[in-house]
GUMIDO-703603 format. One record per atom (N, C-alpha, C, O): residue number from 0; atom name; z, y, x. Coordinates in Angstrom, 2 decimals, padded with zeros to 5 digits. Layout:
BEGIN
(pt NUM,'CA',(Z,Y,X)),
...
***
This chain:
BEGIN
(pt 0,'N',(052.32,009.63,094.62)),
(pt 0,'CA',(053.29,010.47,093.95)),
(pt 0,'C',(053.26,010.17,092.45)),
(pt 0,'O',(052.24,010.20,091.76)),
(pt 1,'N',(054.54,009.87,092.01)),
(pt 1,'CA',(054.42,009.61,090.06)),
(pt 1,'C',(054.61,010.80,089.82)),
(pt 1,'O',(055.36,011.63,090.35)),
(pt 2,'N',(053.48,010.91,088.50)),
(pt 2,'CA',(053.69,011.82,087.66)),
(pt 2,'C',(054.76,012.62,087.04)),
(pt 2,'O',(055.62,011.85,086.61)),
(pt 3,'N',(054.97,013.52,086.88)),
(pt 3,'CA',(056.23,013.85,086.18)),
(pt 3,'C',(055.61,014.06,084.65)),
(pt 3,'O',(054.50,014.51,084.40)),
(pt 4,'N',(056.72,013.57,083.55)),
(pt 4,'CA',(056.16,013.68,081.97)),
(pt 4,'C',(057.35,014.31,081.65)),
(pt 4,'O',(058.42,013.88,082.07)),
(pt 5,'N',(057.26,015.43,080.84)),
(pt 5,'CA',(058.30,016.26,080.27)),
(pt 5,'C',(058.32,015.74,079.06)),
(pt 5,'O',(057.27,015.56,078.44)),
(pt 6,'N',(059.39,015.48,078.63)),
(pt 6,'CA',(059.17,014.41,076.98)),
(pt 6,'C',(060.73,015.84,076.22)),
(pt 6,'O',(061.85,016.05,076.68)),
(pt 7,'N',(060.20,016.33,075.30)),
(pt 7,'CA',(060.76,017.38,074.33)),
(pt 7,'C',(060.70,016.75,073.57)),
(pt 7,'O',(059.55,016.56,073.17)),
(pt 8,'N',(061.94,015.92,072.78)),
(pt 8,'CA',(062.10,015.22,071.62)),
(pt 8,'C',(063.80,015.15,071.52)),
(pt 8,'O',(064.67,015.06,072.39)),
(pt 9,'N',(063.84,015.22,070.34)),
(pt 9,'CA',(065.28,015.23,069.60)),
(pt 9,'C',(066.07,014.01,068.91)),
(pt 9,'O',(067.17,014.04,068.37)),
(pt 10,'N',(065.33,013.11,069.05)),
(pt 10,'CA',(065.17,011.88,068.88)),
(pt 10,'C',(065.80,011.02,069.74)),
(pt 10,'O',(065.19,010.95,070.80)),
(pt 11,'N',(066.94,010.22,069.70)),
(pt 11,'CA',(067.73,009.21,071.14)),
(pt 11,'C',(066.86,008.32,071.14)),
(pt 11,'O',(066.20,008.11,072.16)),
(pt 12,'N',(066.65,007.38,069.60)),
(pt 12,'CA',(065.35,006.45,069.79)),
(pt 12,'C',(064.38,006.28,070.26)),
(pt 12,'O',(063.91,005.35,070.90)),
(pt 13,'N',(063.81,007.70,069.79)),
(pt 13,'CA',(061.99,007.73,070.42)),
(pt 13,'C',(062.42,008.75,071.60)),
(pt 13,'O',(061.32,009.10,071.19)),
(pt 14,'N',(062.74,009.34,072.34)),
(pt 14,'CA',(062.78,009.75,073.25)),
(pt 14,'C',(062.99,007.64,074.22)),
(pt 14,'O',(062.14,006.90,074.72)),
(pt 15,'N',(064.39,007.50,074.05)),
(pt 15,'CA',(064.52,006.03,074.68)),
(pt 15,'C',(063.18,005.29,074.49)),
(pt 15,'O',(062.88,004.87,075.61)),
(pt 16,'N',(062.55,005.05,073.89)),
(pt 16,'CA',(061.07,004.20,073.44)),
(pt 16,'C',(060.24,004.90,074.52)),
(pt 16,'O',(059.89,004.29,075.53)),
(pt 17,'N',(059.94,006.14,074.32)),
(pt 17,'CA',(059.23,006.31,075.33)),
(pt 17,'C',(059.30,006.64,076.40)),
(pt 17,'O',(058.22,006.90,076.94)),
(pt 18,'N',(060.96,006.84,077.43)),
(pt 18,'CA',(060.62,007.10,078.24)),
(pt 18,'C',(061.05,005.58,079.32)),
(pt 18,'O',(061.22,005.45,080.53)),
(pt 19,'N',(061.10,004.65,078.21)),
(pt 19,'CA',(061.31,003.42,078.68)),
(pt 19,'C',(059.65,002.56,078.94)),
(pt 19,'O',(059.62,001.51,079.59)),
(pt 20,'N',(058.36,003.16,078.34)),
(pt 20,'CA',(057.53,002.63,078.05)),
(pt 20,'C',(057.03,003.20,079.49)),
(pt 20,'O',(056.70,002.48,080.44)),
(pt 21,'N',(057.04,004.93,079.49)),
(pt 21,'CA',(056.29,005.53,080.80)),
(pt 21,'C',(057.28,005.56,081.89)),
(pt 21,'O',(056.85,006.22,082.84)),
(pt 22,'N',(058.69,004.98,082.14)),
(pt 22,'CA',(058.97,004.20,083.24)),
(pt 22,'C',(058.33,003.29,083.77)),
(pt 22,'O',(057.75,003.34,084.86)),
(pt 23,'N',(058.42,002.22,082.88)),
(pt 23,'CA',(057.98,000.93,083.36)),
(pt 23,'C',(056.33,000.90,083.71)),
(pt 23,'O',(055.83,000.08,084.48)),
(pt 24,'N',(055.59,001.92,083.00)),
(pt 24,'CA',(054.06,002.02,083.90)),
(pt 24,'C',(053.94,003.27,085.20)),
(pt 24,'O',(052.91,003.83,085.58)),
(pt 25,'N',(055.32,003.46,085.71)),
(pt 25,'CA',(055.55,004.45,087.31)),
(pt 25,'C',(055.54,005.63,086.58)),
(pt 25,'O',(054.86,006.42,087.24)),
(pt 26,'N',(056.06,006.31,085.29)),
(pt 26,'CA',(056.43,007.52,085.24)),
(pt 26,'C',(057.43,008.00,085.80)),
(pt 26,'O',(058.34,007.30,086.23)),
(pt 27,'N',(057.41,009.17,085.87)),
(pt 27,'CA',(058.86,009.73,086.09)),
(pt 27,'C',(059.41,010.69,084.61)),
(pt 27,'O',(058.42,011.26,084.16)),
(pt 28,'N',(060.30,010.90,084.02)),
(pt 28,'CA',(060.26,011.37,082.75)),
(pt 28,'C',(061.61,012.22,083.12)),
(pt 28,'O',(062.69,011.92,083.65)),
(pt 29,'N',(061.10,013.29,082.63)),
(pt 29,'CA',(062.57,014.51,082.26)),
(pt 29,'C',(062.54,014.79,080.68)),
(pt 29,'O',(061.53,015.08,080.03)),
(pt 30,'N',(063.78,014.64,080.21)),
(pt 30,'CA',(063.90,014.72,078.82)),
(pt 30,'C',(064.60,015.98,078.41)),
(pt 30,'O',(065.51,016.20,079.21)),
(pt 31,'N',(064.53,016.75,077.60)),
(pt 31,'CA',(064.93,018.05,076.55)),
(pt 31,'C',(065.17,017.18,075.42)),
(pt 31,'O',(064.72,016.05,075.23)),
(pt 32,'N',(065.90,017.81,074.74)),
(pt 32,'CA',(066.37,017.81,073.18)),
(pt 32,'C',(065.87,018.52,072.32)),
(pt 32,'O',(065.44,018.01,071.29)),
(pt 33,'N',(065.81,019.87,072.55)),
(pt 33,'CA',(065.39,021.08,071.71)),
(pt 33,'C',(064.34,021.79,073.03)),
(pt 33,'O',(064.28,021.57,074.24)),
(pt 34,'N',(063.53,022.79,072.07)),
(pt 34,'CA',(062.60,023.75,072.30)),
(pt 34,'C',(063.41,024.67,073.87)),
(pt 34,'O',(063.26,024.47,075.08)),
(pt 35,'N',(064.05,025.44,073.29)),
(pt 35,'CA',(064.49,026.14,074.40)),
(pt 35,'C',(064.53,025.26,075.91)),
(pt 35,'O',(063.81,025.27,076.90)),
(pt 36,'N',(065.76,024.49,075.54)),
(pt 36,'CA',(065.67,023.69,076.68)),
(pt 36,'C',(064.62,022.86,077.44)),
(pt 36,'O',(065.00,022.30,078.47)),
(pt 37,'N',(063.37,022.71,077.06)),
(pt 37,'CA',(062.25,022.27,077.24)),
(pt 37,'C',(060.94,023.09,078.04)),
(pt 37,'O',(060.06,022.84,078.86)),
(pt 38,'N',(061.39,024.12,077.30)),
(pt 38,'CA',(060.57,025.45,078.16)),
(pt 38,'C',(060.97,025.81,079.30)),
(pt 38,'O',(060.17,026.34,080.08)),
(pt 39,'N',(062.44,025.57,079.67)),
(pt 39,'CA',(063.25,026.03,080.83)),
(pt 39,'C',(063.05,024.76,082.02)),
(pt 39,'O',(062.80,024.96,083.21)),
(pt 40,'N',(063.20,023.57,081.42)),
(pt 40,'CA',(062.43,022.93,082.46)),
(pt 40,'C',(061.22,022.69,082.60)),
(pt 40,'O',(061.06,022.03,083.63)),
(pt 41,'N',(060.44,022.87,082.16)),
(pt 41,'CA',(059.15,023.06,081.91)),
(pt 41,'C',(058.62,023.88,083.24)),
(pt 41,'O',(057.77,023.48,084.02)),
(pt 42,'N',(059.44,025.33,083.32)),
(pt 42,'CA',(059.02,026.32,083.98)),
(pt 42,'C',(059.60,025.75,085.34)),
(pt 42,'O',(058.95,026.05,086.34)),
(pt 43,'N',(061.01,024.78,085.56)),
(pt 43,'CA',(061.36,024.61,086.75)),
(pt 43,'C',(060.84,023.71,087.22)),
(pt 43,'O',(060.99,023.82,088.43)),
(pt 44,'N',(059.99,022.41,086.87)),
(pt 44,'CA',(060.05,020.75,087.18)),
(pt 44,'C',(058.05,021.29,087.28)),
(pt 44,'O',(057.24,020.80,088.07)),
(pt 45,'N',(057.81,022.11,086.48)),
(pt 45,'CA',(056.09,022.05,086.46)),
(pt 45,'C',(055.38,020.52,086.38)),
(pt 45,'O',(054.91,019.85,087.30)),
(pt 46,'N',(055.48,020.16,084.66)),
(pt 46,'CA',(055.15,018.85,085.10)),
(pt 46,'C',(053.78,018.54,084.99)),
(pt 46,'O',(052.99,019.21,084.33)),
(pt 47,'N',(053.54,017.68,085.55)),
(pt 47,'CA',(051.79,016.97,084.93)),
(pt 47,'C',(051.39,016.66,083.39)),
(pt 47,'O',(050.30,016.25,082.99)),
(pt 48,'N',(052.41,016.92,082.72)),
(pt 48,'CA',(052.07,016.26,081.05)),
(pt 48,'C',(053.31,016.76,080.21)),
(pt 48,'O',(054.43,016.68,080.73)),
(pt 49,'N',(053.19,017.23,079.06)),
(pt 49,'CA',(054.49,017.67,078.27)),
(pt 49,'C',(054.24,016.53,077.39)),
(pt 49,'O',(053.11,016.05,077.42)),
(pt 50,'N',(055.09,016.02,076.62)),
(pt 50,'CA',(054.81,015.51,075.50)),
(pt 50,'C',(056.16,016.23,074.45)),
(pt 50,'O',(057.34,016.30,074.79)),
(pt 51,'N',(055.56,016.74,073.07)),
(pt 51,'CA',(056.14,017.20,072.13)),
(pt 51,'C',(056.41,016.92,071.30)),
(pt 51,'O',(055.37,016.58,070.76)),
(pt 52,'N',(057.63,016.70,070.26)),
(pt 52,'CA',(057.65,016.62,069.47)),
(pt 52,'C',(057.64,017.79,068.14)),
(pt 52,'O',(058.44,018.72,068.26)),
(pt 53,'N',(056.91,017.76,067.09)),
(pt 53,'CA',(057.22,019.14,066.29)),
(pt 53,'C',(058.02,019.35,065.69)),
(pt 53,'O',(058.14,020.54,065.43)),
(pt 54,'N',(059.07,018.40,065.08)),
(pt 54,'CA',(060.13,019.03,064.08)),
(pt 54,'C',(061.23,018.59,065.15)),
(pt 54,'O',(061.60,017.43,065.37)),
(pt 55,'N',(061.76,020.02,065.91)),
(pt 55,'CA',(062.63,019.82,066.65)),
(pt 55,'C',(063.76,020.84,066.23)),
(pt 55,'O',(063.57,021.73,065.39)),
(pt 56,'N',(065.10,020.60,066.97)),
(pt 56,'CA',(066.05,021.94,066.80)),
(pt 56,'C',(065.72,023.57,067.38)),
(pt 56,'O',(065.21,024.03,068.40)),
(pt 57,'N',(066.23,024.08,066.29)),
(pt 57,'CA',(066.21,025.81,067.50)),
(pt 57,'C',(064.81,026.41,067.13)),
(pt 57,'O',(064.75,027.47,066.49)),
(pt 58,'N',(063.67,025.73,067.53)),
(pt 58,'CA',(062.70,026.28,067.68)),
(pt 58,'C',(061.58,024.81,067.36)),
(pt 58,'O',(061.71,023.70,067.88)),
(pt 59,'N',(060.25,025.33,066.17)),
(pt 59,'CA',(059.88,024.15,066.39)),
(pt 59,'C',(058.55,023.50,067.18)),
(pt 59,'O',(057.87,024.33,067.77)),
(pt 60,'N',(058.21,022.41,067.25)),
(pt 60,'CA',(057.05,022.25,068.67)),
(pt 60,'C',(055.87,023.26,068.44)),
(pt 60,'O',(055.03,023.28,069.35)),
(pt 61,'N',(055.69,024.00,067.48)),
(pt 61,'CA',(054.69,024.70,067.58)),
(pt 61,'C',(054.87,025.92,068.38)),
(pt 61,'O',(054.08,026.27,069.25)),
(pt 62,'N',(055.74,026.45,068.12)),
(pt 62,'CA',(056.36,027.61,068.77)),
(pt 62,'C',(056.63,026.97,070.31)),
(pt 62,'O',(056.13,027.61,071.23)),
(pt 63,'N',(057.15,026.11,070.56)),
(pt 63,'CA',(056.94,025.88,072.11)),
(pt 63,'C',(055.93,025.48,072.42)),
(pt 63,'O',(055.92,025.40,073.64)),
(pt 64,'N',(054.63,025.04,071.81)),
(pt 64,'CA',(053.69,025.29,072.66)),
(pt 64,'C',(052.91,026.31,072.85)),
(pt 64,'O',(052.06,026.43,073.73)),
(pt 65,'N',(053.32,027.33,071.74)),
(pt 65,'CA',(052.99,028.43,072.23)),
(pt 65,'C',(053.46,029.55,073.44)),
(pt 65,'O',(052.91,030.34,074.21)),
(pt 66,'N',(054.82,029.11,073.13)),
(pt 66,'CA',(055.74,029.64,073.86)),
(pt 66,'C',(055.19,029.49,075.79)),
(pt 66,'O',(055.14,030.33,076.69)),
(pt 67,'N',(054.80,027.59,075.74)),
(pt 67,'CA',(054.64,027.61,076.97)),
(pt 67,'C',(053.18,027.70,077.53)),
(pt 67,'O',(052.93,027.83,078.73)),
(pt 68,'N',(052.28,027.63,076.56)),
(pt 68,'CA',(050.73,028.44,076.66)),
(pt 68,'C',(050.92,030.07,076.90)),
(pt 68,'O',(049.86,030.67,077.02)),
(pt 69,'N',(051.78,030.63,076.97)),
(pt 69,'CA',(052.21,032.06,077.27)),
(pt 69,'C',(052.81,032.11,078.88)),
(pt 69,'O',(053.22,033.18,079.32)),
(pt 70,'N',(052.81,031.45,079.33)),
(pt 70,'CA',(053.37,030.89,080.68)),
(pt 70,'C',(052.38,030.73,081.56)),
(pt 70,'O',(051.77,029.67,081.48)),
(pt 71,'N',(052.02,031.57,082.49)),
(pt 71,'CA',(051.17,031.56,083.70)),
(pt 71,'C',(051.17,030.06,084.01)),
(pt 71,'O',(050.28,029.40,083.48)),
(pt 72,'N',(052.23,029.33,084.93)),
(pt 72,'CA',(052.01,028.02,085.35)),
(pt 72,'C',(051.99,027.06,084.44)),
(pt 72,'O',(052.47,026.00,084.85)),
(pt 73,'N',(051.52,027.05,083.13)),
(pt 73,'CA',(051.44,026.16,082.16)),
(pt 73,'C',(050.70,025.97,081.26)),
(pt 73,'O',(050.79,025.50,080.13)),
(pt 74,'N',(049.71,026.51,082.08)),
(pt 74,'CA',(048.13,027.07,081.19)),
(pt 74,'C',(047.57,026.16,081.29)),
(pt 74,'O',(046.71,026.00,080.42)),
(pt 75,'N',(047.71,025.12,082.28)),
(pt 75,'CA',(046.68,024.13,082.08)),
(pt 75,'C',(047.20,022.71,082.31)),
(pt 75,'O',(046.69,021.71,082.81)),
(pt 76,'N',(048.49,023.00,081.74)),
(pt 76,'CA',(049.63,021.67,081.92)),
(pt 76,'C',(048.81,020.70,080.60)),
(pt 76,'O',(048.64,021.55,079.72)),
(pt 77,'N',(048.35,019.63,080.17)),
(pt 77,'CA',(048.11,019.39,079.03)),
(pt 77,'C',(049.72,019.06,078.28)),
(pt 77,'O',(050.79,018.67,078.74)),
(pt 78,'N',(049.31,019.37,077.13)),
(pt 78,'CA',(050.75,019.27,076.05)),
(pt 78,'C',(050.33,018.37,074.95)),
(pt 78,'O',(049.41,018.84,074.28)),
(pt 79,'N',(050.63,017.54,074.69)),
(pt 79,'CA',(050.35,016.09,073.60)),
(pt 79,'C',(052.03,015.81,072.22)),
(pt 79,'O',(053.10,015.21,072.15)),
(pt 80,'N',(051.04,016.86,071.31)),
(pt 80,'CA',(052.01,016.66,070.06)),
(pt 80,'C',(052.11,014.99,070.03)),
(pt 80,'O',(051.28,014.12,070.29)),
(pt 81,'N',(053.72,014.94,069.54)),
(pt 81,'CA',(054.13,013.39,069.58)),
(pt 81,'C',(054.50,013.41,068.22)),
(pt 81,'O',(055.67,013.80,068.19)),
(pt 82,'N',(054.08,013.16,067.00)),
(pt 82,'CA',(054.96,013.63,065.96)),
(pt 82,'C',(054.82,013.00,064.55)),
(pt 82,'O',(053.71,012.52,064.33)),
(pt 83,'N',(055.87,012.89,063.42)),
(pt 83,'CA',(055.50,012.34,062.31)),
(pt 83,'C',(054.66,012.94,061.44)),
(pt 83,'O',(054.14,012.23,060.59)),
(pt 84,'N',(054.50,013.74,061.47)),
(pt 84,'CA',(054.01,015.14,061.06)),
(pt 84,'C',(052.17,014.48,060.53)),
(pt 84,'O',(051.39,014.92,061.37)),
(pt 85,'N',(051.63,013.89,059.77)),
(pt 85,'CA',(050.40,013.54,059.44)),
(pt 85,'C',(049.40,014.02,058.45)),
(pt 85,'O',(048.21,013.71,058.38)),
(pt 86,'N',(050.07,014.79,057.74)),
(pt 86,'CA',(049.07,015.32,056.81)),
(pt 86,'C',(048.33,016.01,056.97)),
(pt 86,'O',(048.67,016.84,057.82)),
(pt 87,'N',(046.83,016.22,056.37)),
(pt 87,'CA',(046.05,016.89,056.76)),
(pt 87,'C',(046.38,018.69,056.86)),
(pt 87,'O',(047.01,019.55,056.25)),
(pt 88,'N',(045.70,018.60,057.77)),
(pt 88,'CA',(045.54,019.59,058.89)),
(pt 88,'C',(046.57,019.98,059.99)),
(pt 88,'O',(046.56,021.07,060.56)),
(pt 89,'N',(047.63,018.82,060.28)),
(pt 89,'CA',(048.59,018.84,061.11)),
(pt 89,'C',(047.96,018.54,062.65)),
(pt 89,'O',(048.35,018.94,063.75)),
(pt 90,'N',(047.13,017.91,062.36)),
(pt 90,'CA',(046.53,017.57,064.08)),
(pt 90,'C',(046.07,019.35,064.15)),
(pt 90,'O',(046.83,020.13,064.72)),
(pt 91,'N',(044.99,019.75,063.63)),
(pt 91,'CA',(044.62,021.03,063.95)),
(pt 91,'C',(045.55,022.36,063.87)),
(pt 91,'O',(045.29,023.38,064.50)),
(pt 92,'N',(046.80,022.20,062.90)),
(pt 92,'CA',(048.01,023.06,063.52)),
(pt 92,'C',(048.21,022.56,064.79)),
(pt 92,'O',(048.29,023.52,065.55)),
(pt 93,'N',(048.30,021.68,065.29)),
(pt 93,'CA',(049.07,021.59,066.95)),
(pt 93,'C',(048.21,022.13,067.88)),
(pt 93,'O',(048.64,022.93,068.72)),
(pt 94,'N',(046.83,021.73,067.82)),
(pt 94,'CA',(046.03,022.10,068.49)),
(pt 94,'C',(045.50,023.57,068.95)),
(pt 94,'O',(044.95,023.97,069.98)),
(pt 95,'N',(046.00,024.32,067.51)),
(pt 95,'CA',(045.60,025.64,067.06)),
(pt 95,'C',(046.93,026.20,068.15)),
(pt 95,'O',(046.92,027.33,068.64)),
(pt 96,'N',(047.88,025.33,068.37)),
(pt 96,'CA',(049.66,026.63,068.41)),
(pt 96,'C',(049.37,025.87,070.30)),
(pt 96,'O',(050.39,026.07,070.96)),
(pt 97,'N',(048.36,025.19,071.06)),
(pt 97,'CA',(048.46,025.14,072.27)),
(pt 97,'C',(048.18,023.81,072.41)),
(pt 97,'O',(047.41,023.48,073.31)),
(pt 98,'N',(048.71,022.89,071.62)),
(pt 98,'CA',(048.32,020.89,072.18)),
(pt 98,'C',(047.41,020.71,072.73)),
(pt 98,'O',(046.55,021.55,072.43)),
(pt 99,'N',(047.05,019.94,073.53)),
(pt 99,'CA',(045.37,019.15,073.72)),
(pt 99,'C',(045.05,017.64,073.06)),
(pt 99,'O',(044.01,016.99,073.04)),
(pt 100,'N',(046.52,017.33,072.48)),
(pt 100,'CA',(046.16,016.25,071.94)),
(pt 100,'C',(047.62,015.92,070.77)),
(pt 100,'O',(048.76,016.38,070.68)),
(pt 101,'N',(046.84,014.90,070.04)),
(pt 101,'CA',(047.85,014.51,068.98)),
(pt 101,'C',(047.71,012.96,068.68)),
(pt 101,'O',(046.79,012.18,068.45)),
(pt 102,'N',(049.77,012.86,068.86)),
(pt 102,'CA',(049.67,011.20,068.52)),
(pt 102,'C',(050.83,010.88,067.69)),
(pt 102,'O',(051.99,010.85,068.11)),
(pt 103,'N',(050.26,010.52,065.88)),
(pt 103,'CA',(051.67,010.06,065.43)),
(pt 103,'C',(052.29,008.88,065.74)),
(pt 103,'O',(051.90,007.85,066.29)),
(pt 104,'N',(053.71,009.33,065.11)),
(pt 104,'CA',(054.49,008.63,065.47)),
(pt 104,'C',(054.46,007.64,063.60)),
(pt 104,'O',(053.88,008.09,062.62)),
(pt 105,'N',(055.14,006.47,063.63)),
(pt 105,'CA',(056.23,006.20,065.02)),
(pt 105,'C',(054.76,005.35,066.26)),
(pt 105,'O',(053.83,004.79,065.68)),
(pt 106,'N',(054.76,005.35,067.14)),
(pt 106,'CA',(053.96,005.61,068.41)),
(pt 106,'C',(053.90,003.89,068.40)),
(pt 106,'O',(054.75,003.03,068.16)),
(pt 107,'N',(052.40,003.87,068.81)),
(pt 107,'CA',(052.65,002.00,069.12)),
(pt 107,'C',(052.71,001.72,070.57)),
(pt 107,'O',(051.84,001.95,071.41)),
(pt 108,'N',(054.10,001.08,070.77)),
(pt 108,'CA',(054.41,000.89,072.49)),
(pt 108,'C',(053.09,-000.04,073.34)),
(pt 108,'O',(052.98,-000.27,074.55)),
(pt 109,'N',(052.17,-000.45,072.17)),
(pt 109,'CA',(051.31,-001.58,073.15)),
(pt 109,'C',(049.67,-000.32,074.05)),
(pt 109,'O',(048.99,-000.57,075.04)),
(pt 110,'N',(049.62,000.96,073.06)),
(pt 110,'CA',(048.75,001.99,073.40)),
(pt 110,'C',(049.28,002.85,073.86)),
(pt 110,'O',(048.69,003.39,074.80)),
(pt 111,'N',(050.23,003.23,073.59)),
(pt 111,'CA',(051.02,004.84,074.21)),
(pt 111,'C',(050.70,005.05,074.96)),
(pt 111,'O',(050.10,006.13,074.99)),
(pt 112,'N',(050.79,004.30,076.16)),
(pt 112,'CA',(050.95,005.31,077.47)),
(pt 112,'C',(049.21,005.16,077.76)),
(pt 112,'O',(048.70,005.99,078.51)),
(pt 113,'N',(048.56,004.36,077.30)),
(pt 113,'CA',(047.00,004.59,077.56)),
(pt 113,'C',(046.57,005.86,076.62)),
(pt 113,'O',(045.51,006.49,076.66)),
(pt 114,'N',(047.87,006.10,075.65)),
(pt 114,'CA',(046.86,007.52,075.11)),
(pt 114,'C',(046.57,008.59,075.76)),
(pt 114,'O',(045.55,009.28,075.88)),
(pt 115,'N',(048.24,008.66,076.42)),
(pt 115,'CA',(048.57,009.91,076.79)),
(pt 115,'C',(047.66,009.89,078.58)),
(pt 115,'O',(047.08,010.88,079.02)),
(pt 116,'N',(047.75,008.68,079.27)),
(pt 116,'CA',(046.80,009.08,080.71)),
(pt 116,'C',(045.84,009.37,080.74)),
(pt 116,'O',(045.47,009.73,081.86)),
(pt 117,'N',(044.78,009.45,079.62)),
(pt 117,'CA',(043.72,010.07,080.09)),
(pt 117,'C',(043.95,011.27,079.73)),
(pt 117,'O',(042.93,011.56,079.10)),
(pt 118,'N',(044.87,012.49,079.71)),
(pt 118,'CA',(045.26,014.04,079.45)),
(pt 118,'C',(045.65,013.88,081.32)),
(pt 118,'O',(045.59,014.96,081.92)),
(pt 119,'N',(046.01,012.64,082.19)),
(pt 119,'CA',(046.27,012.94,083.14)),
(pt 119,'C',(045.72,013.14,084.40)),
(pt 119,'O',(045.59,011.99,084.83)),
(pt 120,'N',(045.26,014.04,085.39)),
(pt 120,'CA',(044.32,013.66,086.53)),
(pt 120,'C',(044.43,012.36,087.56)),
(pt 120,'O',(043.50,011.72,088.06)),
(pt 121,'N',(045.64,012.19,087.68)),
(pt 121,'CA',(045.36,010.86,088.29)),
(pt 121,'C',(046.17,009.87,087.67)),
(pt 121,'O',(046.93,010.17,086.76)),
(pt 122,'N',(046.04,008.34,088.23)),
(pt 122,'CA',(046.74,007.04,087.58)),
(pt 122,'C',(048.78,007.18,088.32)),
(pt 122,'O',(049.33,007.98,089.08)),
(pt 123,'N',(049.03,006.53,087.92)),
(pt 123,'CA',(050.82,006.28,088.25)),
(pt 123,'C',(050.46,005.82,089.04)),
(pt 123,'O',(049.26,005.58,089.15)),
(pt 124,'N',(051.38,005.50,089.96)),
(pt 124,'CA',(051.89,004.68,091.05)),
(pt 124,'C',(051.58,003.39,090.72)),
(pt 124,'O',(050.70,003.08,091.53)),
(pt 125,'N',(051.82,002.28,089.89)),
(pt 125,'CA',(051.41,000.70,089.90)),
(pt 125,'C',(050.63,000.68,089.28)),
(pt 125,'O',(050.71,-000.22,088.45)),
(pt 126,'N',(049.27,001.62,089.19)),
(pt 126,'CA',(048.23,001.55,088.67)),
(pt 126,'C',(047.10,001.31,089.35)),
(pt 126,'O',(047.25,001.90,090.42)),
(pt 127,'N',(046.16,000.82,089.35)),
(pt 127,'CA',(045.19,000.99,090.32)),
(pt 127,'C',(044.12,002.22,090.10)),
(pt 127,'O',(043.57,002.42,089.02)),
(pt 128,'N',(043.99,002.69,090.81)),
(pt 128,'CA',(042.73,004.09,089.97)),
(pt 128,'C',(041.32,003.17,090.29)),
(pt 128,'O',(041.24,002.17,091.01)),
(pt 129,'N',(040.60,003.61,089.79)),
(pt 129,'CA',(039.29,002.88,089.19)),
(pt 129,'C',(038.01,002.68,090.41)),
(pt 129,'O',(036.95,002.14,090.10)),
***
């Protein structure tokens, strides 16, 4: 079974970058634009991995990860700030508002998706598990 990755980004580029990167290693990827809309599938799709971005429309990634750390079935979804966002003490805001992990951007396509699988319990589909 592939993973499902919820990718919340506002971004055509980097949303396209990455959900072209965790295709091609057997993701399956559902994409949001904004906060709201992200939480709503979030709650319907229940995925294995969120990935966030923080300066989004509507609402920003901090508030949705709080939003979805307030969420019975999403307590132990891991959520991985994706974001430009680098100055000090920005990793520990994300972490503080719900993340388990933080990766700026702009994201290097040759590590990405090895950052984000170990937040995952098992390997993709054309992976071999160990």
């Amino acid at each position: 079974m592939k993973n499902i990755v919820l990718l919340i980004e506002d971004n055509e580029q980097n949303s396209y970058l990455a959900t072209f990167l965790l295709n091609k290693h057997g993701y399956k990827v559902v994409a949001a634009a904004d906060g709201p809309r992200g939480i709503e599938l979030a709650q319907t799709i229940i995925p294995d991995l969120i990935l966030l971005d923080i300066q989004l429309p509507l609402m920003d990634g901090y508030e949705v990860a709080s939003a979805l750390r307030a969420i019975e079935s999403m307590k132990h979804v891991p959520i991985i700030a994706v974001t430009s966002y680098a100055m000090v003490g920005d990793r520990e805001k994300s972490l503080a508002a719900g993340c388990n992990g933080y990766i700026e951007k702009p994201i290097n396509p040759d590590t990405f998706v090895t950052e984000i699988s170990r937040f995952l319990p098992s390997p993709p589909l054309n992976e071999e598990a160990p």
